[in-house]
C-alpha positions as CSV (number, residue, x, y, z in Angstrom):
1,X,0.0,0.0,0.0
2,X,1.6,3.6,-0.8
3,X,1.9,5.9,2.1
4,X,-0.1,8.3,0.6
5,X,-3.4,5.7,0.9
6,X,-2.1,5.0,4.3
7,X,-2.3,8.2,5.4
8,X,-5.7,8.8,3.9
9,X,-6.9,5.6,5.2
10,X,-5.9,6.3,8.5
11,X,-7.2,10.0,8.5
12,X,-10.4,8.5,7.7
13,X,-10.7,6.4,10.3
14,X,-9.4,8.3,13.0
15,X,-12.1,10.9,11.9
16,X,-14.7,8.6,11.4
17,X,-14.6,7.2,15.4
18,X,-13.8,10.6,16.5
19,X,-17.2,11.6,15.8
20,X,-18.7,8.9,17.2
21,X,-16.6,9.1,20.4
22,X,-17.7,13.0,20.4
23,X,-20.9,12.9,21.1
24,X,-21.9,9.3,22.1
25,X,-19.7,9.2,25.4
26,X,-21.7,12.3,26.8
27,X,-24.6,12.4,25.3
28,X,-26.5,10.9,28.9
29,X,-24.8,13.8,30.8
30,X,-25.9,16.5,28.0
31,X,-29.1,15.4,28.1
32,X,-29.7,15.0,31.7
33,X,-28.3,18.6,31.8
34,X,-29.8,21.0,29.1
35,X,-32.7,18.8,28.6
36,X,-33.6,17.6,31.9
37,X,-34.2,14.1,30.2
38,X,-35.4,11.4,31.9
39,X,-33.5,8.0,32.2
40,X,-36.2,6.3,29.8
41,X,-35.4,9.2,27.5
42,X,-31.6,9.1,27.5
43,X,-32.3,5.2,26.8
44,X,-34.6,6.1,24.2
45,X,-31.9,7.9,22.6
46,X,-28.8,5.6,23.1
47,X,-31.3,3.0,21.9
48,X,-31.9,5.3,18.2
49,X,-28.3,3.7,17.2
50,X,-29.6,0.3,17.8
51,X,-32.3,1.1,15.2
52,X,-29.9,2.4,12.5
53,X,-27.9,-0.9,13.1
54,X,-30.9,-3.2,12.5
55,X,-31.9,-0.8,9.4
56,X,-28.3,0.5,7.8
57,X,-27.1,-3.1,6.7
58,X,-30.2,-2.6,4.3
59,X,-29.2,0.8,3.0
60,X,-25.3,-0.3,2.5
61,X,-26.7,-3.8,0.6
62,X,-29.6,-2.8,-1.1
63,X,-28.4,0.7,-2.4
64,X,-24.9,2.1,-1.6
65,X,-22.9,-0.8,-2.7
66,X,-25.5,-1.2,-5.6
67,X,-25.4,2.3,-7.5
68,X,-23.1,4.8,-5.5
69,X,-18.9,4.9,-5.6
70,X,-18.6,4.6,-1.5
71,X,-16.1,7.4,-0.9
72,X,-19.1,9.4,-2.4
73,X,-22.0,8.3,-0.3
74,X,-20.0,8.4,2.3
75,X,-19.3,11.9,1.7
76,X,-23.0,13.3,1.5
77,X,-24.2,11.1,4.5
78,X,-21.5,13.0,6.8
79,X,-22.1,16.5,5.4
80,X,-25.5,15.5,6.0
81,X,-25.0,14.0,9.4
82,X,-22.6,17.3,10.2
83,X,-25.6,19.8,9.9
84,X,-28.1,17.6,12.3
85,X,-25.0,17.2,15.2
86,X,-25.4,21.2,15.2
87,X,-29.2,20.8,15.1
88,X,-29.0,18.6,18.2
89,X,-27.5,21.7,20.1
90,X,-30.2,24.1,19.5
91,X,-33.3,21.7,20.4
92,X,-34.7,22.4,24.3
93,X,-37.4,19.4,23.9
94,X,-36.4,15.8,24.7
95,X,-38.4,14.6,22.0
96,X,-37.5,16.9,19.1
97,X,-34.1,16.2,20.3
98,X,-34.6,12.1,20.1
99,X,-35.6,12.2,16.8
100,X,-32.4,13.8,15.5
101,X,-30.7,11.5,17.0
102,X,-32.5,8.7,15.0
103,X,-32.0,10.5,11.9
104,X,-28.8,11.1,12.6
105,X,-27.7,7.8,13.2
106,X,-29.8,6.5,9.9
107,X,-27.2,8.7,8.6
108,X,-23.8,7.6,10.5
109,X,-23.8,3.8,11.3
110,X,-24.1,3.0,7.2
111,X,-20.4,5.3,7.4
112,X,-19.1,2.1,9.4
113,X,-19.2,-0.2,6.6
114,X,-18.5,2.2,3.9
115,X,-15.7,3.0,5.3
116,X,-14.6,-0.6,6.0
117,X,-15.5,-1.0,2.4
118,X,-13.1,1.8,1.4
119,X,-10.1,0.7,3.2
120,X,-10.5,-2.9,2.3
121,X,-10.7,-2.3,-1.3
122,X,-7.0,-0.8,-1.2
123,X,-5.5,-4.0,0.6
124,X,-3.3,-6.5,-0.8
125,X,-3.1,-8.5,2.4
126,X,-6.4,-7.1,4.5
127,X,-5.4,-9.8,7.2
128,X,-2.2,-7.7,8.0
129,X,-3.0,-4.7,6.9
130,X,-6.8,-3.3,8.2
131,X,-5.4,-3.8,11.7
132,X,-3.0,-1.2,11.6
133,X,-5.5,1.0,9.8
134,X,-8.4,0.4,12.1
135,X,-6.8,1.4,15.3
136,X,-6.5,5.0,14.3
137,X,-10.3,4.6,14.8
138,X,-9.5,3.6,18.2
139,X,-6.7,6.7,18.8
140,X,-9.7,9.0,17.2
141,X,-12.2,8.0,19.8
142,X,-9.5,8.8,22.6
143,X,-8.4,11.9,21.4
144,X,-11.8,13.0,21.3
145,X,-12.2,12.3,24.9
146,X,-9.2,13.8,26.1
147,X,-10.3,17.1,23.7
148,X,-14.0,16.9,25.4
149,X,-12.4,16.9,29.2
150,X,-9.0,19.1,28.3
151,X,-11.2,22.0,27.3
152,X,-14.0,21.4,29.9
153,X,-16.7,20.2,27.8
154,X,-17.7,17.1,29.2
155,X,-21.3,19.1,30.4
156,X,-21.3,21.1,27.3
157,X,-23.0,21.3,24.0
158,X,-19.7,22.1,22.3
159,X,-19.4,18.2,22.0
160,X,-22.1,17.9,19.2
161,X,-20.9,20.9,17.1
162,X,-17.6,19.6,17.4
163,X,-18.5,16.3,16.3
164,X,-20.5,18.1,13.8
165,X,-17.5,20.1,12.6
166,X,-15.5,16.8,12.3
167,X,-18.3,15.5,10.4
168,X,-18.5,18.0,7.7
169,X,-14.4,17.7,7.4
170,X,-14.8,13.9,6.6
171,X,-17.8,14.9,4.6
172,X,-15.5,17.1,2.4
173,X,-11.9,15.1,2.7
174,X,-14.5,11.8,1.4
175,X,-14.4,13.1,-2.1
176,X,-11.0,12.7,-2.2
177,X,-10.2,9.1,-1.0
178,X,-9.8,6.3,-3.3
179,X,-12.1,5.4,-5.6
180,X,-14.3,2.4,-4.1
181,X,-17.1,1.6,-7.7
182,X,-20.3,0.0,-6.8
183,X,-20.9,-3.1,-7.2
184,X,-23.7,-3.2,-9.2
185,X,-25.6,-6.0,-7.8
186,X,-27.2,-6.7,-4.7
187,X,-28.5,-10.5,-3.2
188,X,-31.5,-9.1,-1.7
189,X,-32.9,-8.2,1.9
190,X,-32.3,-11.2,3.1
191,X,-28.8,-11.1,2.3
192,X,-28.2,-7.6,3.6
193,X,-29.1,-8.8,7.1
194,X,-27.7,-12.1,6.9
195,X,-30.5,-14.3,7.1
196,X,-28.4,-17.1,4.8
197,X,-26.8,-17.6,8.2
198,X,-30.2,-18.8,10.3
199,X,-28.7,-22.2,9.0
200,X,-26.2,-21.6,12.3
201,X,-28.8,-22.2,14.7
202,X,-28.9,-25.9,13.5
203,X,-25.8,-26.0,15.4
204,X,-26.7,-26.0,19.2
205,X,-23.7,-24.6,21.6
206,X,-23.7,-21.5,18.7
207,X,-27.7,-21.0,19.2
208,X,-26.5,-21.5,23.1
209,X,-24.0,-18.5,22.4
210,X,-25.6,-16.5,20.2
211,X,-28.7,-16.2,22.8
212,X,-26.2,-15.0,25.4
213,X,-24.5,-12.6,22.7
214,X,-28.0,-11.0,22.8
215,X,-28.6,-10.9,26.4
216,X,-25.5,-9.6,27.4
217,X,-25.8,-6.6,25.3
218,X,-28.3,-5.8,28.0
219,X,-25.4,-4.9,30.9
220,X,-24.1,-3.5,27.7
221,X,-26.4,-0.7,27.3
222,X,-26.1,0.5,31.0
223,X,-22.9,1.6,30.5
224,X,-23.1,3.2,27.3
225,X,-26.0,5.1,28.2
226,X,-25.3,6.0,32.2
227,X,-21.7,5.7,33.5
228,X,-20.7,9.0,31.9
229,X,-23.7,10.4,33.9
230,X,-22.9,8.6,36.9
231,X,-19.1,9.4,37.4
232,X,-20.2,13.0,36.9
233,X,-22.6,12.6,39.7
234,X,-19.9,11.3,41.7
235,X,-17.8,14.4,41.3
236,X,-15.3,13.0,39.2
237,X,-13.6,15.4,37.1
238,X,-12.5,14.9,33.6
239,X,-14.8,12.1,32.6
240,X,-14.8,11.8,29.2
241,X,-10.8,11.5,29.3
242,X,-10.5,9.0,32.0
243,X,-13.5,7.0,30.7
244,X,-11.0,6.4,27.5
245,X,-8.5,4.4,29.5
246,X,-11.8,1.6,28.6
247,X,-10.8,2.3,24.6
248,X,-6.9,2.2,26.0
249,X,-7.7,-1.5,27.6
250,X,-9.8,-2.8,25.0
251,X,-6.7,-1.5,22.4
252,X,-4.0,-3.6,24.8
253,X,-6.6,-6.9,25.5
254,X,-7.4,-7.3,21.5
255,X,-3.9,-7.9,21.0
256,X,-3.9,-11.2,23.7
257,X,-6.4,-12.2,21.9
258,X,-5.5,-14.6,19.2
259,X,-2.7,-16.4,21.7
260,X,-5.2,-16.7,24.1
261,X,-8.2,-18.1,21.4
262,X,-6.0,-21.4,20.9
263,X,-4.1,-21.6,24.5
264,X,-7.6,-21.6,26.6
265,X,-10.3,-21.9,23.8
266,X,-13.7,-19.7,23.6
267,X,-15.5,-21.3,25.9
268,X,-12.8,-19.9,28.8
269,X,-13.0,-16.7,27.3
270,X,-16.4,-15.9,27.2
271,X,-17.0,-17.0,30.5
272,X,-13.8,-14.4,31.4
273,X,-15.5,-11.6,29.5
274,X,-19.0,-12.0,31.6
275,X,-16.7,-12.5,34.6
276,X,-15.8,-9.0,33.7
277,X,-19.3,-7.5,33.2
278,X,-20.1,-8.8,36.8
279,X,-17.2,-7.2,38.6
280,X,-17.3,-4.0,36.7
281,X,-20.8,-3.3,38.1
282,X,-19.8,-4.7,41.5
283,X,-17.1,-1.7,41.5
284,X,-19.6,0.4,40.3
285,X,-22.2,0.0,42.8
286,X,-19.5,0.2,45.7
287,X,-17.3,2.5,44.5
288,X,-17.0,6.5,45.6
289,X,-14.8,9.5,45.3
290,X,-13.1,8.4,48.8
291,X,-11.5,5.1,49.5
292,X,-13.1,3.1,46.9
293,X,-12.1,5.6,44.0
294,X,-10.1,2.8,42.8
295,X,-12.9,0.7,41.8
296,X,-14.4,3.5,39.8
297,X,-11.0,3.6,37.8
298,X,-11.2,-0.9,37.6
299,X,-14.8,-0.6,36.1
300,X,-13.6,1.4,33.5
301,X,-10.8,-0.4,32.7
302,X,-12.5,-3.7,32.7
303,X,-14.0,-2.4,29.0
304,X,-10.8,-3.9,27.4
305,X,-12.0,-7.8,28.9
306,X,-15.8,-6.9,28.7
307,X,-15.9,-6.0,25.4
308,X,-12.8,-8.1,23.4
309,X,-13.3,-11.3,25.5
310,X,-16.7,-11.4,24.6
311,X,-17.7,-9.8,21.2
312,X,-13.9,-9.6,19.0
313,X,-14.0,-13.2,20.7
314,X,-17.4,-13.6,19.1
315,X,-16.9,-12.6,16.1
316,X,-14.1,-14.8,15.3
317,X,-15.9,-17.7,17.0
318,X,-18.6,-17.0,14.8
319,X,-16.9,-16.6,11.5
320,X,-15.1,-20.3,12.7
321,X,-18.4,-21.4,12.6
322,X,-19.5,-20.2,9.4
323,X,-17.1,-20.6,7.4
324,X,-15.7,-19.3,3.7
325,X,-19.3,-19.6,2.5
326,X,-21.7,-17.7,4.7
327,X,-19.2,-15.9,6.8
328,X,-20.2,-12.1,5.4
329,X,-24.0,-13.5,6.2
330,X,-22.5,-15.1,9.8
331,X,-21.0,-11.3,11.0
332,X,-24.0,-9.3,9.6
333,X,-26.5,-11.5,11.5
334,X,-24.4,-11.5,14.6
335,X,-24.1,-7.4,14.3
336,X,-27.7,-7.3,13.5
337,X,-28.3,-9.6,16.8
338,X,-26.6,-7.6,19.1
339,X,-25.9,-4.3,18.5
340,X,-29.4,-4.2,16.9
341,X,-31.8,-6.3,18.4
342,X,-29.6,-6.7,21.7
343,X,-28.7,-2.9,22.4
344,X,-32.5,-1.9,21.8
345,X,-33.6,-3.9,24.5
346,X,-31.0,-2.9,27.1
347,X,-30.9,0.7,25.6
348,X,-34.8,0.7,26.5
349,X,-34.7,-1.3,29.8
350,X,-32.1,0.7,31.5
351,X,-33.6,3.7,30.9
352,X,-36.6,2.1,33.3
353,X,-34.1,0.7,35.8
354,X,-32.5,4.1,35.9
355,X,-35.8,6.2,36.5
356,X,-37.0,3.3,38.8
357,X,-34.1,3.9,41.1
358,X,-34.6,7.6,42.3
359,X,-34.7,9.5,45.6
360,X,-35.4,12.9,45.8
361,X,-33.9,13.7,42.3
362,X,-31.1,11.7,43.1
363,X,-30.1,8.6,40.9
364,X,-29.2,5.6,43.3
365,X,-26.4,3.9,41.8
366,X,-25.7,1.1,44.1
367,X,-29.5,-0.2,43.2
368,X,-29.0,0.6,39.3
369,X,-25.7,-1.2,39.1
370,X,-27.2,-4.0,40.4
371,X,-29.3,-4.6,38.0
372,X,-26.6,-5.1,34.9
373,X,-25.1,-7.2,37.6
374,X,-27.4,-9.8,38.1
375,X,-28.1,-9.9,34.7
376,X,-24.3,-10.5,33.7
377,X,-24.6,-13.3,36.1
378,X,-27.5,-15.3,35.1
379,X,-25.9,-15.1,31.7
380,X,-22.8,-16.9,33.0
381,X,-24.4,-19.2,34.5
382,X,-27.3,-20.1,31.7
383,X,-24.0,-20.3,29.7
384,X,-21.8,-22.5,32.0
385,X,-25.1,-24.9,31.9
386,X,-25.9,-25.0,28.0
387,X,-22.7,-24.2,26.0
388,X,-21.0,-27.9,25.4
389,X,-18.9,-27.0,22.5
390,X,-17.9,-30.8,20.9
391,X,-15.0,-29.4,19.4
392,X,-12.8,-26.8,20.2
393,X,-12.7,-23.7,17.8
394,X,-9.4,-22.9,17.1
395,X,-8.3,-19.6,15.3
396,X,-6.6,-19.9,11.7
């Protein structure tokens, strides 16, 4: 690859999460501040990216890769999605305000795959190469959180505009990557939310898993939509930039990853990665600004095991699975499962658990953390019970 696609590739991508990380991270705080939102509300709206996930695989099959260059799409849909992050900041109603958040997202969450689309059409050797393009997404979603908490915006509405302004300069610099043609055919609806794959479920410890995959997106959600407004709560200062040592983990723990696929299998490390869920809302619900700040610091942290032990680990176990044939079909329903179907639940049910657990205006944590708790552990143990993988899955 010449350095000159490099370096565009991995502009993109830092850009492209840097958005993402902009907004998404604060967005409960925001709310709860300028629009006095209520937890079922903030849900409502962390849940509006679960909906563009169920719906944008059908936008990218049936119509991007079918009649538009990618780098172009791409392009408009981030100008586009620029102008509404700016919209967001001048709405005072909770409801106005949730539905430009859906559009919006209609409008981002098809820019994942594009851009996927975009890089991988310049590889020679994607294997070795997308990894060193993909973490600039990671550096971009950190250095968005140590801009939001260096300049003091973690309770402001600067966050959207920036994210906004970052928008529009992908929108524009989009024109100018490489050429990605369309592909002039699509497979059909079916195919665009991987539906080929049902054929997976024939196979019971992968039903067994996939089951859990959706039910621990429910833990998921609580932390994506309240820890942000929780450590603010607390007192804790700078939250958006310490809340991206989780990216930092997750960054370090992909990269044990492969050794540890074939040294303890994925059976071991899926039960490690709901371990993880358990005891980062145990260190949630006990932890403060005195003694126990520590645990505040471990929960976030644990994001690295919580998120790479269980879904990087199951996406490769589910591509094992699959195989050469229906793998593309295998990742698209498991994407379409879980952050879809899986985050729209828990997006929506925390947002009840969170208003159910008031006092006097006051959210109380201990109670709310709870909750994901439990949760996390009935899944590890339904999965203890029911996953009896025959064979190990080894990685290639």
């Amino acid at each position: 690859m010449k350095p000159t696609i490099f370096t565009k590739l991995s502009f993109m991508m830092l850009l492209e999460y840097f958005i993402w990380g902009a907004w998404y991270v604060t967005m409960g705080t925001y709310m709860t501040e300028f629009l006095h939102a209520s937890g079922v509300q903030i849900g409502a709206a962390y849940g509006a990216l679960a909906i563009a996930t169920m719906i944008s695989p059908l936008f990218v099959g049936l119509v991007a890769d079918r009649f538009f260059s990618a780098q172009k799409i791409m392009g408009v849909l981030h100008l586009a999605g620029g102008l509404l992050l700016y919209l967001a900041t001048q709405i005072t109603d909770s409801t106005t305000f949730y539905w430009i958040i859906v559009f919006y997202s209609l409008l981002y969450m098809p820019t994942i795959a594009l851009s996927n689309s975009i890089a991988f059409g310049q590889m020679t050797d994607p294997g070795k190469q997308f990894p060193w393009i993909r973490v600039f997404g990671t550096l971009g979603w950190i250095v968005a959180g140590v801009c939001i908490s260096s300049f003091g915006l973690d309770k402001s509405a600067v966050t959207f505009q920036m994210a906004g302004g970052a928008s529009i300069l992908l929108g524009l610099t989009s024109f100018f990557l490489p050429n990605t043609p369309p592909k002039g055919k699509t497979e059909g609806a079916s195919s665009a939310i991987g539906t080929e794959a049902f054929v997976l479920f024939k196979d019971k410890p992968y039903l067994i898993f996939f089951i859990a995959a959706i039910l621990v997106c429910i833990p998921l959600s609580f932390y994506y939509g309240f820890a942000n407004v929780f450590l603010n709560e607390l007192g804790m200062s700078n939250v958006a930039s310490k809340m991206t040592m989780g990216q930092m983990s997750e960054a370090i723990f992909i990269l044990a990853i492969p050794f540890l696929f074939n040294q303890i299998g994925v059976k071991k490390m899926l039960l490690l990665g709901m371990t993880a869920w358990i005891l980062r809302y145990v260190f949630f619900a006990y932890g403060d600004m005195g003694a126990n700040t520590w645990m505040l610091y471990a929960g976030i942290i644990l994001h690295g095991i919580c998120y790479d032990f269980f879904f990087v680990t199951g996406y490769m176990y589910t591509e094992k699975k699959a195989g050469e044939k229906i793998k593309n079909a295998a990742q698209g329903l498991f994407t379409f499962a879980t952050y879809g179907l899986g985050m729209f639940i828990g997006t929506s049910f925390s947002g009840f658990v969170a208003d159910g657990n008031m006092e006097n205006g006051l959210h109380l944590w201990k109670q709310i953390w709870f909750v994901p708790a439990f949760i996390a552990m009935a899944v590890l143990i339904y999965f203890i019970l029911f996953f009896k993988e025959k064979k190990e899955i080894k990685a290639a």
